[in-house]
C-alpha positions as CSV (number, residue, x, y, z in Angstrom):
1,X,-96.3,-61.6,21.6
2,X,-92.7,-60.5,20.8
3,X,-91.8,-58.5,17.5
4,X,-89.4,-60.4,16.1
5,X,-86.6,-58.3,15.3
6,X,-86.0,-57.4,11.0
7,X,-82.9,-59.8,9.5
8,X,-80.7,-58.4,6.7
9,X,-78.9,-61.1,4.8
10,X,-75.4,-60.0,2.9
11,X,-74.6,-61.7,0.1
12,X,-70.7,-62.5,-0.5
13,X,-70.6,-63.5,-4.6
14,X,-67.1,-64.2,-5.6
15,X,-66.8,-63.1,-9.2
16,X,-65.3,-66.2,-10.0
17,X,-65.9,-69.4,-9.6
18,X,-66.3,-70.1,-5.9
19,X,-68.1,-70.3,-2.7
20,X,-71.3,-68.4,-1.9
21,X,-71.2,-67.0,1.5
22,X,-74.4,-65.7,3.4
23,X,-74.1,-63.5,6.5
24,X,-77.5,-62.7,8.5
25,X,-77.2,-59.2,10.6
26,X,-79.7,-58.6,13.3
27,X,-80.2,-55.1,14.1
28,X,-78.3,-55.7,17.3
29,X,-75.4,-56.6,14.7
30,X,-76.1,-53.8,13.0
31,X,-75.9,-51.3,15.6
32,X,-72.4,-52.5,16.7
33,X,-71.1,-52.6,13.8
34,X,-71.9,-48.7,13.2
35,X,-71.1,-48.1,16.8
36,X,-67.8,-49.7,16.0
37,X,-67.2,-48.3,12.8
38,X,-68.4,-44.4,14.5
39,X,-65.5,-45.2,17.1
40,X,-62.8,-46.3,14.3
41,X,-63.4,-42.6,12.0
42,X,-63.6,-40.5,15.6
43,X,-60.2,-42.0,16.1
44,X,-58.9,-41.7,13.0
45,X,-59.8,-38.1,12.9
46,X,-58.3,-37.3,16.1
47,X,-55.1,-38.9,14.7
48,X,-55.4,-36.5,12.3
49,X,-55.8,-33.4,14.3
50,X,-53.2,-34.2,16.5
51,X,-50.7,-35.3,14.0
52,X,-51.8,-31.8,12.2
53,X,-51.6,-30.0,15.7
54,X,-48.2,-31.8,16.0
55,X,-46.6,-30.8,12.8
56,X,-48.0,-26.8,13.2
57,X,-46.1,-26.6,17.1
58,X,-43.3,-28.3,15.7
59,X,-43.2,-25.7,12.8
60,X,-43.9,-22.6,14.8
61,X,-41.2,-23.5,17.0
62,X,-38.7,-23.9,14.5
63,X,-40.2,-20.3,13.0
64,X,-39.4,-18.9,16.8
65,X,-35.8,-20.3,16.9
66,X,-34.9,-19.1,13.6
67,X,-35.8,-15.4,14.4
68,X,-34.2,-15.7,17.6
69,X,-31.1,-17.2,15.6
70,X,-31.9,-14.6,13.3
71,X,-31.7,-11.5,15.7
72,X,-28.5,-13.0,17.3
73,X,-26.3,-13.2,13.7
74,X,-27.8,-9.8,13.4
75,X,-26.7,-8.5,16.8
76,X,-22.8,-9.9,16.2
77,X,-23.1,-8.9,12.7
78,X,-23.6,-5.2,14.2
79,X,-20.6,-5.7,16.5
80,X,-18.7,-7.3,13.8
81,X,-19.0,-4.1,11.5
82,X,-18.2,-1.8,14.8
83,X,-15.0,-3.9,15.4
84,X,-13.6,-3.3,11.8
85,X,-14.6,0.4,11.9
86,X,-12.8,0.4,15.0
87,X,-9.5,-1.2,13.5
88,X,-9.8,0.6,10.1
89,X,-10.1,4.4,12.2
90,X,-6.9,3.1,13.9
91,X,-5.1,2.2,11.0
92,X,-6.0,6.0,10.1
93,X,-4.9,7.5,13.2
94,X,-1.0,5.3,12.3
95,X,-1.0,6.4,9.1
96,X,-1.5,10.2,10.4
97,X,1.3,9.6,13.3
98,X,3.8,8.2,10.6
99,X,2.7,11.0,8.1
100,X,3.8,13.3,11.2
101,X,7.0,11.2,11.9
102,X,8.0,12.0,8.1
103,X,7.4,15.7,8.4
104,X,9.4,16.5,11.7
105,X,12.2,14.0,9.9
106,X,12.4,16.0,6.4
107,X,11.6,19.3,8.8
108,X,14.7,18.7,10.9
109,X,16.4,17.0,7.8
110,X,17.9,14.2,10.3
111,X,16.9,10.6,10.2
112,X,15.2,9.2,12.9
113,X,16.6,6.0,14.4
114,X,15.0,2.7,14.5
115,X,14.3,2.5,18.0
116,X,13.1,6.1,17.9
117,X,10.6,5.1,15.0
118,X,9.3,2.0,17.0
119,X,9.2,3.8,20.4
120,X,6.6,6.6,18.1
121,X,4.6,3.7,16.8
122,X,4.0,2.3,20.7
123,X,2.7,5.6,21.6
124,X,0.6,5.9,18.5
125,X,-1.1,2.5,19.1
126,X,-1.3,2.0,22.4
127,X,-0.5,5.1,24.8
128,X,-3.4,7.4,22.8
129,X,-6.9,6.2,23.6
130,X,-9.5,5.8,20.9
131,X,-12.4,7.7,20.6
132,X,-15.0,6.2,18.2
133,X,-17.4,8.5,15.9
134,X,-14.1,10.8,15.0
135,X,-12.2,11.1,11.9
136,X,-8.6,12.5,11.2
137,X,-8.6,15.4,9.1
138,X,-5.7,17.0,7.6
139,X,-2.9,18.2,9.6
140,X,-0.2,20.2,9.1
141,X,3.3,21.7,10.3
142,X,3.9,25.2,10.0
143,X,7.1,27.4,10.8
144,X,10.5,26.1,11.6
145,X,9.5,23.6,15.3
146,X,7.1,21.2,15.7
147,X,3.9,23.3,15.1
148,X,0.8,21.7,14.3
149,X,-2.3,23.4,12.4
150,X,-4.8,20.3,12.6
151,X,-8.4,21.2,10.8
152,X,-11.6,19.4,10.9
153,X,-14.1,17.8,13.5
154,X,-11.1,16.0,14.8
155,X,-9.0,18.9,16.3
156,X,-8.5,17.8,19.6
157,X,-7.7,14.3,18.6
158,X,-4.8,15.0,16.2
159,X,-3.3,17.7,18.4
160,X,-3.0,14.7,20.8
161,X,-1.6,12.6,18.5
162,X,0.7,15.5,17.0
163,X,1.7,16.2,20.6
164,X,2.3,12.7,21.7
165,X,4.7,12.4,18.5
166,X,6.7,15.4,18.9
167,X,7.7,14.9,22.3
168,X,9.0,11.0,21.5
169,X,10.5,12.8,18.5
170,X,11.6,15.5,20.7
171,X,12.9,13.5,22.7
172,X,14.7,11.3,20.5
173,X,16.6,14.4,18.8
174,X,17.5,15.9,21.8
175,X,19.4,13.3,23.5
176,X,23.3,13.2,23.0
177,X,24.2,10.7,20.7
178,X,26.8,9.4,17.8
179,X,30.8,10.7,17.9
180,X,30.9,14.6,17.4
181,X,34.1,13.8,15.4
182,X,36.3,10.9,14.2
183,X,39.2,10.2,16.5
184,X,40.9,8.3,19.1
185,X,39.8,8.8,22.7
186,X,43.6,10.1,24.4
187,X,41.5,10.7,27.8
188,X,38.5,9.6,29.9
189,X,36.5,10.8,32.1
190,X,36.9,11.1,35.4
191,X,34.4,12.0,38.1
192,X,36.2,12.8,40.7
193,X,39.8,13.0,42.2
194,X,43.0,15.4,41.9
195,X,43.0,14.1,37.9
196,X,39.5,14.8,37.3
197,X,38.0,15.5,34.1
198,X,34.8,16.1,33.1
199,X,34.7,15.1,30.0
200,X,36.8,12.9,27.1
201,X,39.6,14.1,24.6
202,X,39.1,13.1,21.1
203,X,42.6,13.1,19.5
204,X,41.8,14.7,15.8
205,X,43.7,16.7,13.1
206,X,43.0,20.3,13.4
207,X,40.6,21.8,10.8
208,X,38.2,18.8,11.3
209,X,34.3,19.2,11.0
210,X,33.4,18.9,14.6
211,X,29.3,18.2,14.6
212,X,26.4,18.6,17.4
213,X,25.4,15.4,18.7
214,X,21.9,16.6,19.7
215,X,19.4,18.7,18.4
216,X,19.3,22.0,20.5
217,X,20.3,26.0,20.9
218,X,23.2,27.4,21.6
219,X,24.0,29.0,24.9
220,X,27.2,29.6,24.6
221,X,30.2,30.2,22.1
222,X,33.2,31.7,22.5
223,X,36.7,32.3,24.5
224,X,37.0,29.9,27.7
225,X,40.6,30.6,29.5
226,X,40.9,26.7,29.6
227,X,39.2,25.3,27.1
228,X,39.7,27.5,24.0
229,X,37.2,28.3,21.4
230,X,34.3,27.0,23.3
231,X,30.6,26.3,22.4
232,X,27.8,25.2,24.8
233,X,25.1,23.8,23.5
234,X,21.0,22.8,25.6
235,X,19.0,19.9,24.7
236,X,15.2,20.1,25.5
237,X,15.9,17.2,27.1
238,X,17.9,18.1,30.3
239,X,21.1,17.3,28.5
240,X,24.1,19.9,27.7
241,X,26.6,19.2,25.7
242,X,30.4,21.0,25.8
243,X,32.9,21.5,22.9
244,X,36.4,22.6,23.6
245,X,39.5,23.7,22.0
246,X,38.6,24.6,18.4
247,X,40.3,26.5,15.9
248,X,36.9,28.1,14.5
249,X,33.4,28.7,15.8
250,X,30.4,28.1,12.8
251,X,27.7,29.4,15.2
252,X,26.7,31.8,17.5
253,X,24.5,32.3,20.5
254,X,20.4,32.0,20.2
255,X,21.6,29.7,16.7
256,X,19.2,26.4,16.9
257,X,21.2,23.3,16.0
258,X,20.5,20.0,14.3
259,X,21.8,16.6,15.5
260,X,25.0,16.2,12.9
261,X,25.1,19.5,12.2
262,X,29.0,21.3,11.7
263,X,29.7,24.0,14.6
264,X,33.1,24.3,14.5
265,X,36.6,23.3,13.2
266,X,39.0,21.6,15.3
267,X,42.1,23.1,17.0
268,X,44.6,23.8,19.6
269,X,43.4,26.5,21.6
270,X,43.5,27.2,25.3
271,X,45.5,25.0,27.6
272,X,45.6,22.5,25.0
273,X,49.5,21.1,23.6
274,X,47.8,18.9,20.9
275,X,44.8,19.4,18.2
276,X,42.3,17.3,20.0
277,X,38.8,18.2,21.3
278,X,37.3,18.1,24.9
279,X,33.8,16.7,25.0
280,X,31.6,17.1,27.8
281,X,28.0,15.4,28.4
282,X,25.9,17.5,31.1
283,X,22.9,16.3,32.9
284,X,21.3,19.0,34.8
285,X,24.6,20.5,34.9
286,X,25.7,17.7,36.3
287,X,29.0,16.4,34.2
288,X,28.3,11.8,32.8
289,X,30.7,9.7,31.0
290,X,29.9,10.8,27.7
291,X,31.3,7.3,26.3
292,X,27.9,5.4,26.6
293,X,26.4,8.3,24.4
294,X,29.2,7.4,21.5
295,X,27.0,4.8,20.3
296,X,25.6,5.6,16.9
C-alpha cells in the first residue's frame, strides 16, 4: 500500500469583501518551492558580495591613484621650490655684480657707458656658471684698483664674479674713447705715404684743458723735438694713446690717469706754427685712425 503523501492547504482571505482562494501544496510543492526560494537568497547574496567586492576594488584603486597623484605634485612641488631658489640666488649674485659695477664707477669717479653696463650684466647672468647650495657674502673694494676682499662661505664664487666684472670694466675704461678736446680736425691721418701722419690735429685755442681719453699710467711726459710738450699715456688694454704740442704738462711719469681727466694745457710747441694738438691712437705700438674712437 502507498503512503499517501501529507497535503497543506493555504488559505488566501482577502480582507475585504472578495474571493476565497485555496491552494493545496504537496510536499513535492513544497520542496521546490524552498529549493527555489534557497537559489533566489544565494543569489541575492552573491549580488551582494560582489557588488560589495566591486565597490572596495574600485575604492582601493582610486586610494592607489591618489597617492601616486599624490607623490608626483609632491615630486614637482620639490623641483618647483628648487627652481625659485635657483632664480632668487641669481637675482643675488646681479645684485652683487651691479653693487660691484657702482663701486669701481664712484672708485674711478667716471661713468660707465650704456653698452659697457649691459655688456657687465651679460657676463654676470650668463658667462658665470651657477653653483647651487652657495650664498654671496659681503664683498668689498679696498685700495685705490680693483681689489676685492670677498668674506664668507662664498669666497671663491664672488672673486669670480668680482674678477669677471673688473675686467669688462677694465676693459671698458681702458679703451680710447670721446674727443680729448673740443676742436676742429685741420689734419687726418695717414698711414702711409711721403705725407704720412700718424695721428690727427685738433685745431684749439692754446691754454685749453686737454683730457685723457682712457683710463691708464703714464709712460711718458715731456720734451719731444717734434712734437713739443709731449705725454704718452698705456691702457691695460693694448691701447697707447699720444698728446702733442702743449703748452703745459699736469702730470708726470708712474701718475695713473682717469678717462676725462685734465693732463695738459694746449699750445704751440715743437714744430708746430699754430695752437692745435696732435693725437695719436696706438695699438700694440702700431699707430689707427684715431677718428672711429671720437665717438662719445
Amino acid at each position: 500500500m502507498v503512503k499517501k503523501q501529507p497535503e497543506w492547504e493555504v488559505h488566501i482571505v482577502p480582507r475585504s469583501t472578495g474571493r476565497h482562494r485555496i491552494f493545496l501544496l504537496t510536499d513535492l510543492k513544497r520542496k521546490v518551492l524552498l529549493v527555489g526560494a534557497g537559489l533566489v537568497s544565494l543569489i541575492a547574496f552573491a549580488a551582494i558580495v560582489i557588488t560589495v567586492l566591486l565597490s572596495f576594488g574600485i575604492t582601493l584603486g582610486m586610494d592607489q591613484f591618489n597617492f601616486v597623484e599624490l607623490k608626483r605634485l609632491r615630486v614637482e612641488n620639490e623641483d618647483l621650490r628648487s627652481e625659485l631658489a635657483l632664480v632668487e640666488d641669481l637675482e643675488r649674485e646681479v645684485t652683487l655684480g651691479e653693487e660691484i659695477v657702482s663701486r669701481l664707477r664712484g672708485m674711478l669717479g667716471i661713468d660707465l657707458a650704456e653698452e659697457r653696463r649691459a655688456e657687465a650684466e651679460r657676463i654676470l647672468t650668463a658667462a658665470v656658471p651657477f653653483v647651487p647650495g652657495e650664498e654671496p657674502e659681503a664683498l668689498e673694494l679696498t685700495g685705490e684698483g680693483a681689489t676685492y676682499a670677498p668674506t664668507g662661505p662664498a669666497v671663491g664664487r664672488t672673486s669670480e664674479l668680482a674678477a669677471y666684472v673688473a675686467r669688462a670694466a677694465v676693459q671698458g675704461l681702458s679703451t680710447p674713447r670721446g674727443w680729448p678736446l673740443r676742436g676742429w680736425i685741420t689734419r687726418g691721418f695717414v698711414p702711409s705715404g711721403d705725407s704720412k701722419h700718424a695721428g690727427i690735429d685738433i685745431a684749439c685755442d692754446e691754454g685749453r684743458s686737454v683730457s685723457a681719453t682712457a683710463a691708464g699710467v703714464v709712460v711718458f711726459a715731456g720734451e719731444d723735438r717734434h712734437y713739443g710738450l709731449k705725454i704718452v699715456i698705456s691702457h691695460d688694454s693694448g691701447y697707447t694713446t699720444t698728446y702733442g704740442h702743449n703748452s703745459k704738462l699736469l702730470v708726470k711719469v708712474g701718475d695713473a690717469v682717469a678717462r676725462g681727466q685734465h693732463i695738459a694745457l694746449s699750445g704751440n710747441t715743437g714744430a708746430s706754427t699754430s695752437p692745435h694738438l696732435h693725437y695719436e691712437v696706438r695699438r700694440d705700438d702700431i699707430p689707427i685712425d684715431p677718428t672711429p674712437f671720437l665717438e662719445e
